[in-house]
N, C-alpha and C positions, 0 to 999 in steps of 0.2 A: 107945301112942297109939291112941286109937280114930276111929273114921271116922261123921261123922251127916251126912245130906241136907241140903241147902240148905232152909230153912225153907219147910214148905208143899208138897217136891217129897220125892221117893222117888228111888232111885239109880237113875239111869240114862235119869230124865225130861229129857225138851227144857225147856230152862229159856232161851234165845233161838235162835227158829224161824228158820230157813232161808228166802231168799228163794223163793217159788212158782214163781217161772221163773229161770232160770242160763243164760243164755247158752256156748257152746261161747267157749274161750279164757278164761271169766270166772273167778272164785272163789265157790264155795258154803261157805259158814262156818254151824256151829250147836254151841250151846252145851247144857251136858246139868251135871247136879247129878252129880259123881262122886266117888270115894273117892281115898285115897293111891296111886299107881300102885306103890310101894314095896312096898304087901300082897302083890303078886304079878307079878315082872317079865314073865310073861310072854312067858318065850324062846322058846318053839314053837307059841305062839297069836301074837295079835294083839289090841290094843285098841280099833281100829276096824275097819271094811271099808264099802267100797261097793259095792252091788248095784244091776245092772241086771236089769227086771224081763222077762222073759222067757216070755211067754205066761204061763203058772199059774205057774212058778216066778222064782226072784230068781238070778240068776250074778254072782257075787265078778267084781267089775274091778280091784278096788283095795283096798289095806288098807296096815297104818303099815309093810309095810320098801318102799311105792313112794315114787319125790320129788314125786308129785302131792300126797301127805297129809300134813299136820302134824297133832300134837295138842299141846294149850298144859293144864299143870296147876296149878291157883291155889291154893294152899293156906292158910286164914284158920283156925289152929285146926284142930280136928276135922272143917271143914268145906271139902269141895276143890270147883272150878269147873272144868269142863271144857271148852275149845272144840276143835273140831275142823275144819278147811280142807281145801277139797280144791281143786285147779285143775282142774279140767273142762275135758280136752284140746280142741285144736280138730279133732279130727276123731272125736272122740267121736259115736256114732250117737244119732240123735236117738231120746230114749225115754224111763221112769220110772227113778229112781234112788232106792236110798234110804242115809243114813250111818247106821250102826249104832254105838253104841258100848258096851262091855265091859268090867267091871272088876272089886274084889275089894276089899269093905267088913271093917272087921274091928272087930267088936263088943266092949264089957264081956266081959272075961274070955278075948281074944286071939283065938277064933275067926275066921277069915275065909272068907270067902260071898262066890260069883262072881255074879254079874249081866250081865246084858244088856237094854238098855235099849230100847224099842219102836221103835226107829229112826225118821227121820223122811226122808220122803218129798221128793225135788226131780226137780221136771220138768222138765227142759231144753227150752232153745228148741232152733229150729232153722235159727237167725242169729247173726250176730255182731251187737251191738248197736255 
């Protein structure tokens, strides 16, 4: 089985964006154009992570062995959909966040190529809505 992008997107593009603001206690949900998670289970990595942004650099808060994070794999064909959740604890600091997600395509002729996809950015409030 080979693995091809969601029509128009490339692996590991945001393919439905993330609400702009997430309130603490809420849910940040975003979807990305992904591969078979099969290609590569990935025992000592991880397929997502969430980073907060930390003056010039980004610090790991979260990734898929926490029960903040789910990740959903839709598979149509050669072609997988990926969403990924995160519950944005309530006493989460208020700050830039971004969800990263990571996978492992695998082309004509059984090769498989890891990826990691630009992540997309959410910025928390700093309310409960």
């Amino acid at each position: 089985m080979i693995d091809l992008p969601a029509p128009g997107t490339f692996f590991g593009q945001l393919t439905a964006p993330v609400a702009a603001t997430v309130a603490r206690g809420a849910q940040a949900v975003a979807g990305f154009s992904g591969a078979n998670p099969n290609n590569n289970l990935r025992r000592y990595d991880t397929y997502l992570t969430v980073d907060r942004r930390d003056g010039g650099s980004w610090t790991r808060v979260a990734d898929d062995s926490d029960w903040s994070t789910k990740i959903f794999f839709d598979n149509v064909g050669p072609v997988t959909g990926v969403r990924i959740t995160w519950d944005v604890p309530g006493d989460a600091p208020t700050g830039t966040y971004r969800i990263t997600y990571r996978g492992d395509s695998k082309a004509i002729g059984g090769k498989v190529s890891g990826f990691t996809g630009p992540g997309v950015t959410v910025v928390q409030a700093r309310y409960h809505y």
